[in-house]
N, C-alpha and C positions, 0 to 999 in steps of 0.2 A: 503518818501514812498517806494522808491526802495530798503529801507536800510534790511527792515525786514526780508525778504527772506532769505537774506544772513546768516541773525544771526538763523533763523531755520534752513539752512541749516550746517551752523557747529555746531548748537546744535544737530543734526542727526548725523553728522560725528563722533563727539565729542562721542555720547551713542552708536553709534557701535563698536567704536574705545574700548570703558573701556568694554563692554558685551563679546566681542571679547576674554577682556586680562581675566576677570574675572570667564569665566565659570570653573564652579567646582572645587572655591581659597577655600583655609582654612583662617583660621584666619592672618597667619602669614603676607601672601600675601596683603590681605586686609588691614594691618595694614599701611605695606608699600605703600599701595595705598593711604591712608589716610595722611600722611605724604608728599608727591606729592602734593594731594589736599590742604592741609594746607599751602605748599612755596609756590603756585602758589594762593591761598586767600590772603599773605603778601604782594606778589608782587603786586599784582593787586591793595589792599588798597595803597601803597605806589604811584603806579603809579595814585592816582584819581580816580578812580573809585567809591570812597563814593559821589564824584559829578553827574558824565559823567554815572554808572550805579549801581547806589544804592541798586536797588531793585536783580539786580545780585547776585552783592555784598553780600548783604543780605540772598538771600535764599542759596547760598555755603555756606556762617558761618553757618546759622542755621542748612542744612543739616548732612554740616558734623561734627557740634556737636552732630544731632542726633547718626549719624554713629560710634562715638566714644563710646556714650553709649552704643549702640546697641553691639559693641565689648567686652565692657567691660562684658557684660552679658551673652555675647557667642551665641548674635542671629547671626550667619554670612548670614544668605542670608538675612534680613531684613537690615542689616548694607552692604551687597557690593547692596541695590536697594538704599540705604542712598547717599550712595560713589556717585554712577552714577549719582544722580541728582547735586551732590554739585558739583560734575567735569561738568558736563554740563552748571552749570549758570558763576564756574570760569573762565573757556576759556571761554564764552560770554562778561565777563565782561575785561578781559585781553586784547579782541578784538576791544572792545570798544577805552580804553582807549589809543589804539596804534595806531587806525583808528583817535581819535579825541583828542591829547595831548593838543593842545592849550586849549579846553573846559574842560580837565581835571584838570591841574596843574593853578600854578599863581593865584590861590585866597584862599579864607577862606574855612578850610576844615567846610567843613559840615557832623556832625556826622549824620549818617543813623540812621533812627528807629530800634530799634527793631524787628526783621521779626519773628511774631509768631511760636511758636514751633508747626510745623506738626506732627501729630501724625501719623506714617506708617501705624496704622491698618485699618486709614481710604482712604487706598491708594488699588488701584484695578491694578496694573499695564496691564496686561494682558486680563480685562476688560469680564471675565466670569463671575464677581456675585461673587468672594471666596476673602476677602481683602487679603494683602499683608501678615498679622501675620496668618493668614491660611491656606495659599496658599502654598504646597510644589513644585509647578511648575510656577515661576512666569513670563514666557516665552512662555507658552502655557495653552491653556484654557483647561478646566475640569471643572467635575462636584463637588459639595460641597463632596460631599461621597466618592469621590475617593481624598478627600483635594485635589485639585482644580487642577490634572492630569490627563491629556485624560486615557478611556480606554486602556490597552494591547491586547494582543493577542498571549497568552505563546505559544501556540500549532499549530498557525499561518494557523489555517483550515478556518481564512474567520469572526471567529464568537468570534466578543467582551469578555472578560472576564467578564465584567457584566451579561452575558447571557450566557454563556457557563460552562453547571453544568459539563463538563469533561477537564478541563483548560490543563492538560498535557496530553489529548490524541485526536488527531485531530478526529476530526465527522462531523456531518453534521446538518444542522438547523433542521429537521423536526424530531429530535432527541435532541434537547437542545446542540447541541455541542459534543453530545457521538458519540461513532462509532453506526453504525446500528447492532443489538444483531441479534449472530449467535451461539444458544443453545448449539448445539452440537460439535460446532469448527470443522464445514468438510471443511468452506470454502466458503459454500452457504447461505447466507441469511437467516435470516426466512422466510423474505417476499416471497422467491422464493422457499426455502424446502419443498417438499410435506412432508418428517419426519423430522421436526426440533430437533427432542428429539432423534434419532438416526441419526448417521452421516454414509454417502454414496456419492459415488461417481456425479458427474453431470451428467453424462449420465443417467446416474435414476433418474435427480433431487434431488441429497441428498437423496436418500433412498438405504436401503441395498440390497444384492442379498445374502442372508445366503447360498445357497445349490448352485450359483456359477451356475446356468443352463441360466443366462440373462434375469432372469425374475424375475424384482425386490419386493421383500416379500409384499409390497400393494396388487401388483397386482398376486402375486404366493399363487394358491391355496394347496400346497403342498410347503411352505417354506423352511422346512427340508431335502426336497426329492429332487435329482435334477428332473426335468423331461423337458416338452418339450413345447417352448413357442404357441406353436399353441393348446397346451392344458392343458392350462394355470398353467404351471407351474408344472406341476405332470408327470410321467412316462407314458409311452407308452408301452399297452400289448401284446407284440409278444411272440411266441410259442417257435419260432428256431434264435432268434437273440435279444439281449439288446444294449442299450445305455450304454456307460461309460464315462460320462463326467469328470470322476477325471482323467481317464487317456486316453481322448480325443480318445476315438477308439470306432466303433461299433464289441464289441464282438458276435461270431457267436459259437450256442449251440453242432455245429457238421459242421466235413467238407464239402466244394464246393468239388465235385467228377466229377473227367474227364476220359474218357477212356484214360486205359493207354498207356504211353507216348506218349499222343493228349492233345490240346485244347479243346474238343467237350465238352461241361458241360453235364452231363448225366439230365434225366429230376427229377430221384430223388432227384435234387437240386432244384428244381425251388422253390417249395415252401419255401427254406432258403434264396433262394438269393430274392424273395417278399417280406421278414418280412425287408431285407434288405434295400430295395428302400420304404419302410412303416418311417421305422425310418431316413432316407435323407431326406423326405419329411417332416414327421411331427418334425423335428428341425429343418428345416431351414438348410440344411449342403450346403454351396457354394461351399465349397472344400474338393476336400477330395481323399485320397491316396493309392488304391488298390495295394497291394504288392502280387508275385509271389514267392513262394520258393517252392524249392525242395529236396530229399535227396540226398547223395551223390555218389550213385549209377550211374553208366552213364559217358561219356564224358564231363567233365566241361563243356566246350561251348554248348555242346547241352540243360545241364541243365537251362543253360544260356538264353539258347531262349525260350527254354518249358516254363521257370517258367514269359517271357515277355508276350510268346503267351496265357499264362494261363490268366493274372492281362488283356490283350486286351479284350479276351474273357467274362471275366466277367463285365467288362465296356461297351460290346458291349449287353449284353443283358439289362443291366440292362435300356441301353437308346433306343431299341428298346421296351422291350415287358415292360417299364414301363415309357415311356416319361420322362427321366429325362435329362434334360439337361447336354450334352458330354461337355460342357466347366468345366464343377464344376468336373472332374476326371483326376489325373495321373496315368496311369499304369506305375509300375515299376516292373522289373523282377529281383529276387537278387539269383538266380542258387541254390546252395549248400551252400553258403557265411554264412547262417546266421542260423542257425541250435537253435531249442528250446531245443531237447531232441538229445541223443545221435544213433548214426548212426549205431552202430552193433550189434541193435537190432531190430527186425521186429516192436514194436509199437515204438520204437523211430522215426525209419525210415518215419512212417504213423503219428507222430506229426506234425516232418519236412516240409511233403507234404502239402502244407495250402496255403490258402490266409486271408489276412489280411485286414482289411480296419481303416486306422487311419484319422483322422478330424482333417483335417487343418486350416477348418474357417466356425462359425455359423451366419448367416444372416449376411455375409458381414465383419466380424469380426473375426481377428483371435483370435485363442486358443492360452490359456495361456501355454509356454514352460514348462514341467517339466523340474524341477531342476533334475542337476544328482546325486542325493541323493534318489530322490524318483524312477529315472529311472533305478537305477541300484536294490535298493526292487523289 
Protein backbone atom coordinates (compact mmCIF):
# COMPACT_ATOMS: atom_id res chain seq x y z
CA UNK A 1 0.00 0.00 0.00
CA UNK A 2 2.94 2.49 0.76
CA UNK A 3 4.23 1.41 -2.71
CA UNK A 4 1.97 3.58 -4.82
CA UNK A 5 2.89 6.95 -3.86
CA UNK A 6 6.09 6.57 -4.82
CA UNK A 7 5.41 5.32 -8.46
CA UNK A 8 3.13 8.69 -8.86
CA UNK A 9 5.50 10.31 -7.62
CA UNK A 10 8.21 9.51 -10.26
CA UNK A 11 5.50 9.31 -12.69
CA UNK A 12 5.25 13.32 -11.89
CA UNK A 13 9.00 13.71 -11.88
CA UNK A 14 9.38 11.68 -14.80
CA UNK A 15 6.39 14.25 -16.99
CA UNK A 16 8.08 17.39 -15.69
CA UNK A 17 11.39 16.05 -16.40
CA UNK A 18 10.37 15.20 -20.66
CA UNK A 19 7.62 18.78 -20.71
CA UNK A 20 10.67 20.43 -19.38
CA UNK A 21 13.19 18.90 -22.35
CA UNK A 22 10.35 19.14 -24.93
CA UNK A 23 8.90 22.53 -24.91
CA UNK A 24 8.91 23.98 -28.38
CA UNK A 25 11.04 20.33 -30.05
CA UNK A 26 10.63 19.94 -33.70
CA UNK A 27 10.38 16.92 -35.16
CA UNK A 28 13.98 16.13 -35.14
CA UNK A 29 14.16 16.31 -31.28
CA UNK A 30 11.20 14.40 -30.73
CA UNK A 31 12.38 11.55 -32.88
CA UNK A 32 15.35 11.26 -30.67
CA UNK A 33 13.30 11.21 -27.90
CA UNK A 34 11.51 8.52 -29.12
CA UNK A 35 14.52 6.32 -29.60
CA UNK A 36 15.27 6.79 -25.68
CA UNK A 37 11.85 5.77 -25.04
CA UNK A 38 12.19 2.66 -27.17
CA UNK A 39 15.93 1.40 -25.43
CA UNK A 40 14.56 1.94 -22.26
CA UNK A 41 10.75 -0.28 -23.45
CA UNK A 42 13.88 -3.18 -24.30
CA UNK A 43 15.44 -2.86 -21.32
CA UNK A 44 12.60 -2.97 -19.15
CA UNK A 45 10.87 -6.02 -21.23
CA UNK A 46 14.39 -7.70 -20.90
CA UNK A 47 14.62 -6.98 -17.34
CA UNK A 48 10.60 -8.72 -16.50
CA UNK A 49 8.65 -6.34 -16.57
CA UNK A 50 6.02 -8.31 -18.87
CA UNK A 51 5.71 -10.02 -15.27
CA UNK A 52 6.38 -7.67 -12.33
CA UNK A 53 4.52 -4.53 -14.64
CA UNK A 54 2.65 -5.43 -17.53
CA UNK A 55 0.15 -3.00 -17.84
CA UNK A 56 3.39 -0.42 -17.75
CA UNK A 57 4.90 -2.20 -20.01
CA UNK A 58 2.13 -2.18 -22.15
CA UNK A 59 0.81 1.33 -22.31
CA UNK A 60 4.80 2.67 -23.16
CA UNK A 61 4.66 0.14 -26.44
CA UNK A 62 1.37 1.35 -27.20
CA UNK A 63 2.07 4.87 -26.70
CA UNK A 64 4.91 5.25 -28.18
CA UNK A 65 3.75 3.43 -31.32
CA UNK A 66 1.20 5.85 -31.25
CA UNK A 67 3.97 8.61 -31.19
CA UNK A 68 5.77 7.09 -34.09
CA UNK A 69 2.77 7.41 -36.11
CA UNK A 70 1.99 10.57 -35.13
CA UNK A 71 5.76 11.60 -36.49
CA UNK A 72 5.38 10.04 -39.26
CA UNK A 73 2.42 12.27 -40.18
CA UNK A 74 4.15 15.33 -38.98
CA UNK A 75 1.56 15.90 -35.99
CA UNK A 76 4.56 16.97 -33.61
CA UNK A 77 2.73 18.21 -30.53
CA UNK A 78 0.17 15.34 -30.66
CA UNK A 79 3.37 12.72 -30.94
CA UNK A 80 5.78 14.69 -28.13
CA UNK A 81 1.84 14.36 -25.51
CA UNK A 82 2.37 10.60 -27.19
CA UNK A 83 6.29 10.47 -26.14
CA UNK A 84 5.47 11.92 -22.51
CA UNK A 85 3.06 9.20 -21.60
CA UNK A 86 5.03 6.19 -23.06
CA UNK A 87 8.18 7.82 -20.99
CA UNK A 88 6.17 7.95 -18.04
CA UNK A 89 4.84 4.34 -17.69
CA UNK A 90 8.64 3.14 -19.02
CA UNK A 91 10.62 4.56 -16.14
CA UNK A 92 7.46 3.15 -13.85
CA UNK A 93 7.93 0.04 -15.31
CA UNK A 94 12.09 0.01 -15.23
CA UNK A 95 11.27 0.99 -11.42
CA UNK A 96 9.60 -1.68 -10.86
CA UNK A 97 11.40 -4.25 -11.95
CA UNK A 98 14.86 -3.03 -10.16
CA UNK A 99 12.81 -2.44 -6.97
CA UNK A 100 11.45 -6.16 -7.36
CA UNK A 101 14.00 -8.57 -9.53
CA UNK A 102 13.37 -11.54 -7.70
CA UNK A 103 9.48 -11.27 -8.74
CA UNK A 104 10.51 -10.22 -12.18
CA UNK A 105 13.04 -12.80 -13.54
CA UNK A 106 13.42 -16.80 -13.00
CA UNK A 107 10.11 -17.92 -14.38
CA UNK A 108 7.91 -18.29 -17.63
CA UNK A 109 7.91 -15.09 -19.40
CA UNK A 110 4.46 -14.19 -19.75
CA UNK A 111 3.48 -12.45 -22.88
CA UNK A 112 1.39 -9.27 -21.99
CA UNK A 113 -2.07 -8.43 -23.83
CA UNK A 114 -2.27 -6.24 -26.09
CA UNK A 115 -2.95 -2.72 -24.50
CA UNK A 116 -5.49 -1.03 -26.87
CA UNK A 117 -4.56 1.56 -29.09
CA UNK A 118 -5.54 5.09 -27.51
CA UNK A 119 -6.71 7.35 -29.65
CA UNK A 120 -5.06 11.05 -28.75
CA UNK A 121 -8.14 12.87 -29.85
CA UNK A 122 -9.89 11.43 -27.07
CA UNK A 123 -7.38 12.75 -24.65
CA UNK A 124 -8.02 16.34 -22.99
CA UNK A 125 -4.56 16.77 -21.33
CA UNK A 126 -5.07 20.18 -20.13
CA UNK A 127 -8.64 19.42 -19.25
CA UNK A 128 -10.63 22.81 -20.89
CA UNK A 129 -13.29 20.95 -23.09
CA UNK A 130 -10.73 21.27 -26.47
CA UNK A 131 -9.19 17.24 -27.09
CA UNK A 132 -5.60 16.89 -27.64
CA UNK A 133 -6.02 16.87 -31.95
CA UNK A 134 -7.51 20.46 -31.15
CA UNK A 135 -5.86 21.86 -28.86
CA UNK A 136 -3.08 24.23 -29.97
CA UNK A 137 -2.11 24.86 -26.18
CA UNK A 138 -1.95 21.71 -24.52
CA UNK A 139 -0.47 23.25 -21.41
CA UNK A 140 -2.90 25.72 -20.74
CA UNK A 141 -6.64 25.94 -20.81
CA UNK A 142 -8.56 28.11 -23.47
CA UNK A 143 -11.57 28.42 -25.02
CA UNK A 144 -12.66 26.15 -28.32
CA UNK A 145 -12.57 29.47 -30.58
CA UNK A 146 -9.45 30.47 -29.67
CA UNK A 147 -8.37 26.37 -30.30
CA UNK A 148 -7.97 25.80 -26.82
CA UNK A 149 -5.49 29.08 -25.92
CA UNK A 150 -6.23 31.48 -23.26
CA UNK A 151 -6.95 34.88 -24.41
CA UNK A 152 -4.02 37.68 -25.18
CA UNK A 153 -3.81 41.02 -24.61
CA UNK A 154 -1.62 42.65 -27.65
CA UNK A 155 -1.92 46.30 -26.49
CA UNK A 156 -1.82 45.11 -22.69
CA UNK A 157 -4.52 48.10 -21.69
CA UNK A 158 -6.12 45.52 -19.23
CA UNK A 159 -8.73 44.34 -21.88
CA UNK A 160 -8.90 40.58 -23.50
CA UNK A 161 -8.52 40.41 -27.21
CA UNK A 162 -11.84 38.67 -27.39
CA UNK A 163 -13.24 41.92 -26.32
CA UNK A 164 -11.17 44.46 -27.42
CA UNK A 165 -12.44 45.97 -31.00
CA UNK A 166 -8.86 48.23 -30.81
CA UNK A 167 -6.16 44.99 -30.22
CA UNK A 168 -3.18 47.43 -31.12
CA UNK A 169 -4.02 50.49 -29.40
CA UNK A 170 -4.49 50.49 -25.66
CA UNK A 171 -8.27 52.13 -24.49
CA UNK A 172 -10.29 51.58 -21.98
CA UNK A 173 -13.46 49.20 -21.34
CA UNK A 174 -16.35 51.75 -21.42
CA UNK A 175 -15.03 52.19 -25.05
CA UNK A 176 -14.57 48.35 -26.07
CA UNK A 177 -10.89 48.60 -25.77
CA UNK A 178 -10.38 51.94 -27.96
CA UNK A 179 -8.84 55.10 -26.74
CA UNK A 180 -11.54 57.55 -25.61
CA UNK A 181 -12.43 59.78 -29.10
CA UNK A 182 -10.88 63.30 -29.16
CA UNK A 183 -12.66 64.94 -32.44
CA UNK A 184 -10.53 67.54 -33.00
CA UNK A 185 -6.94 66.06 -31.63
CA UNK A 186 -6.47 69.35 -29.10
CA UNK A 187 -5.73 66.91 -26.34
CA UNK A 188 -9.22 67.24 -24.56
CA UNK A 189 -11.61 64.73 -24.55
CA UNK A 190 -15.01 64.98 -25.97
CA UNK A 191 -16.45 64.10 -22.90
CA UNK A 192 -14.67 67.17 -21.27
CA UNK A 193 -14.53 69.70 -24.76
CA UNK A 194 -17.11 72.31 -24.63
CA UNK A 195 -16.02 72.46 -28.93
CA UNK A 196 -15.08 69.00 -29.65
CA UNK A 197 -15.21 69.93 -33.56
CA UNK A 198 -12.70 72.79 -32.94
CA UNK A 199 -9.63 72.41 -31.15
CA UNK A 200 -8.46 74.86 -28.23
CA UNK A 201 -6.66 75.27 -25.57
CA UNK A 202 -7.71 73.89 -21.88
CA UNK A 203 -7.90 76.85 -20.34
CA UNK A 204 -11.04 77.52 -22.45
CA UNK A 205 -11.89 73.86 -22.09
CA UNK A 206 -10.96 72.98 -25.80
CA UNK A 207 -12.42 75.94 -27.28
CA UNK A 208 -10.85 78.79 -29.42
CA UNK A 209 -10.15 82.42 -28.69
CA UNK A 210 -10.02 83.65 -32.61
CA UNK A 211 -9.58 87.57 -31.81
CA UNK A 212 -7.01 86.38 -28.97
CA UNK A 213 -8.83 89.09 -26.24
CA UNK A 214 -9.34 85.73 -23.46
CA UNK A 215 -12.50 85.38 -24.25
CA UNK A 216 -13.23 82.23 -25.58
CA UNK A 217 -15.68 82.37 -29.21
CA UNK A 218 -18.67 80.47 -27.09
CA UNK A 219 -18.79 82.86 -24.97
CA UNK A 220 -17.21 86.08 -27.16
CA UNK A 221 -20.00 88.03 -28.64
CA UNK A 222 -17.74 89.72 -31.02
CA UNK A 223 -15.38 86.59 -32.03
CA UNK A 224 -13.57 88.44 -34.73
CA UNK A 225 -13.09 91.62 -32.82
CA UNK A 226 -10.83 91.74 -29.87
CA UNK A 227 -12.67 93.54 -27.24
CA UNK A 228 -13.09 93.30 -23.44
CA UNK A 229 -13.97 90.38 -21.20
CA UNK A 230 -16.26 92.23 -19.02
CA UNK A 231 -18.09 93.05 -22.08
CA UNK A 232 -18.15 90.11 -23.38
CA UNK A 233 -16.05 89.93 -25.80
CA UNK A 234 -16.45 93.11 -27.96
CA UNK A 235 -14.49 96.52 -27.76
CA UNK A 236 -15.04 99.17 -25.53
CA UNK A 237 -16.10 103.00 -26.74
CA UNK A 238 -13.78 105.75 -25.62
CA UNK A 239 -13.46 109.03 -27.38
CA UNK A 240 -9.71 109.77 -26.50
CA UNK A 241 -8.02 106.38 -25.78
CA UNK A 242 -8.45 102.59 -27.50
CA UNK A 243 -7.30 99.05 -26.64
CA UNK A 244 -4.73 97.31 -28.64
CA UNK A 245 -4.49 93.89 -27.79
CA UNK A 246 -2.31 92.91 -30.90
CA UNK A 247 0.24 95.05 -29.59
CA UNK A 248 -0.63 94.74 -25.97
CA UNK A 249 -0.60 98.68 -25.18
CA UNK A 250 -3.50 101.10 -24.41
CA UNK A 251 -3.18 103.66 -27.42
CA UNK A 252 -3.88 107.34 -26.37
CA UNK A 253 -5.78 109.66 -29.31
CA UNK A 254 -3.75 112.82 -28.22
CA UNK A 255 -1.08 113.73 -25.55
CA UNK A 256 -0.97 113.72 -21.53
CA UNK A 257 -0.04 117.55 -21.29
CA UNK A 258 2.19 119.00 -18.42
CA UNK A 259 3.23 122.38 -17.69
CA UNK A 260 6.30 122.92 -18.99
CA UNK A 261 9.31 121.29 -17.75
CA UNK A 262 6.71 120.03 -14.40
CA UNK A 263 4.97 117.07 -13.65
CA UNK A 264 1.68 119.02 -12.93
CA UNK A 265 -0.82 117.23 -15.62
CA UNK A 266 -2.75 120.07 -16.89
CA UNK A 267 -6.75 119.49 -16.37
CA UNK A 268 -7.17 119.40 -20.27
CA UNK A 269 -6.09 115.89 -19.84
CA UNK A 270 -8.17 114.55 -17.41
CA UNK A 271 -10.67 113.57 -19.71
CA UNK A 272 -7.90 111.27 -21.61
CA UNK A 273 -6.37 109.97 -18.79
CA UNK A 274 -10.46 108.84 -17.69
CA UNK A 275 -11.03 106.90 -20.96
CA UNK A 276 -7.71 105.66 -19.78
CA UNK A 277 -8.58 104.15 -16.27
CA UNK A 278 -12.20 103.19 -18.35
CA UNK A 279 -10.35 100.74 -20.49
CA UNK A 280 -7.82 99.13 -17.17
CA UNK A 281 -10.87 98.49 -15.67
CA UNK A 282 -13.16 97.16 -18.36
CA UNK A 283 -10.16 94.50 -19.43
CA UNK A 284 -9.26 93.43 -16.47
CA UNK A 285 -5.41 94.96 -16.88
CA UNK A 286 -3.41 93.78 -13.53
CA UNK A 287 -0.46 95.15 -14.90
CA UNK A 288 0.68 97.45 -16.69
CA UNK A 289 3.51 100.00 -17.58
CA UNK A 290 3.29 103.79 -17.89
CA UNK A 291 6.39 105.09 -19.71
CA UNK A 292 7.86 108.73 -19.51
CA UNK A 293 9.87 110.34 -22.39
CA UNK A 294 11.01 113.30 -23.41
CA UNK A 295 12.79 115.22 -26.15
CA UNK A 296 16.23 115.96 -26.22
CA UNK A 297 16.26 119.31 -25.39
CA UNK A 298 17.69 119.99 -21.71
CA UNK A 299 20.22 118.24 -19.46
CA UNK A 300 20.12 114.57 -19.85
CA UNK A 301 19.67 113.83 -16.32
CA UNK A 302 17.10 116.26 -15.91
CA UNK A 303 15.19 114.67 -18.71
CA UNK A 304 15.80 111.75 -16.90
CA UNK A 305 13.83 112.64 -13.82
CA UNK A 306 11.14 114.79 -15.73
CA UNK A 307 10.22 112.06 -18.05
CA UNK A 308 10.10 109.47 -13.98
CA UNK A 309 8.22 112.45 -12.42
CA UNK A 310 5.90 112.58 -15.55
CA UNK A 311 4.97 108.29 -15.77
CA UNK A 312 4.73 109.07 -11.23
CA UNK A 313 2.37 111.59 -11.92
CA UNK A 314 0.19 109.84 -14.13
CA UNK A 315 -0.06 106.76 -11.85
CA UNK A 316 -0.77 109.08 -9.16
CA UNK A 317 -3.85 110.29 -10.63
CA UNK A 318 -5.11 107.71 -12.01
CA UNK A 319 -5.24 105.78 -8.47
CA UNK A 320 -6.46 108.61 -6.73
CA UNK A 321 -9.20 110.30 -8.81
CA UNK A 322 -10.20 106.73 -10.26
CA UNK A 323 -9.55 103.96 -7.45
CA UNK A 324 -7.53 101.90 -9.19
CA UNK A 325 -5.26 99.89 -7.69
CA UNK A 326 -1.28 101.24 -7.33
CA UNK A 327 0.03 97.56 -7.19
CA UNK A 328 -1.14 96.79 -10.97
CA UNK A 329 1.42 100.16 -12.27
CA UNK A 330 5.25 100.62 -12.97
CA UNK A 331 6.32 103.94 -13.63
CA UNK A 332 9.26 104.11 -15.66
CA UNK A 333 10.96 107.27 -16.93
CA UNK A 334 13.32 106.68 -20.22
CA UNK A 335 14.72 110.70 -20.59
CA UNK A 336 15.67 111.34 -24.22
CA UNK A 337 16.81 107.58 -24.74
CA UNK A 338 14.06 106.50 -26.80
CA UNK A 339 12.86 109.03 -29.40
CA UNK A 340 9.61 108.06 -32.00
CA UNK A 341 10.20 111.02 -34.43
CA UNK A 342 13.10 113.07 -35.04
CA UNK A 343 14.45 115.93 -32.61
CA UNK A 344 15.36 118.91 -34.97
CA UNK A 345 12.17 119.39 -35.61
CA UNK A 346 9.45 121.28 -33.61
CA UNK A 347 6.65 118.40 -34.18
CA UNK A 348 9.10 115.89 -33.81
CA UNK A 349 10.29 117.20 -30.79
CA UNK A 350 6.18 117.35 -29.42
CA UNK A 351 5.94 113.28 -30.61
CA UNK A 352 8.90 112.56 -28.46
CA UNK A 353 7.24 114.40 -25.44
CA UNK A 354 4.61 111.30 -24.52
CA UNK A 355 3.65 108.77 -22.28
CA UNK A 356 2.89 105.46 -23.05
CA UNK A 357 1.00 102.89 -21.38
CA UNK A 358 1.98 99.11 -22.36
CA UNK A 359 -0.07 95.89 -20.72
CA UNK A 360 1.78 93.57 -19.09
CA UNK A 361 -0.87 91.15 -17.71
CA UNK A 362 -4.94 90.79 -18.36
CA UNK A 363 -6.89 89.16 -15.35
CA UNK A 364 -3.79 87.70 -13.77
CA UNK A 365 -2.32 86.54 -17.01
CA UNK A 366 0.41 87.65 -18.84
CA UNK A 367 0.49 88.98 -22.48
CA UNK A 368 1.77 87.18 -25.16
CA UNK A 369 5.55 88.70 -26.14
CA UNK A 370 5.84 90.09 -29.48
CA UNK A 371 8.21 88.42 -31.54
CA UNK A 372 10.93 90.79 -32.92
CA UNK A 373 9.68 90.62 -36.25
CA UNK A 374 6.56 92.04 -35.46
CA UNK A 375 8.29 94.56 -32.92
CA UNK A 376 10.40 96.03 -35.16
CA UNK A 377 6.97 96.67 -38.20
Amino acid sequence: MMKKPKRVLLAGLAALALAAGCAARGGGELRAQADVVREKTAMARSNGAEKCAPRELAHAEAYLKAAEEDLFEGQFVRADGNLLTAATNVDLALDITKRHPDRCKDVEIIIAKRAPKIDPCSLDDDKDGVNNCEDTCLSEKGPRENKGCPWGDKDGDGILDNEDECKELKGVREFKGCPPPDQDKDGILDADDRCPQQPGPAEYKGCPDTDGDTVPDPDDKCPSVAGAVSNHGCPVEVKKAQMNLAENRIEIKEQVQFDTGKATIRKASNALLSDVATLIKTYKITRIRVEGHTDDRGNDDMNMKLSQARAESVVKFLVINHKIDPSIFDAQGFGESSPIASNRTDSGRQQNRRVEFHVLEIDGKPVKKKAPAEQAE
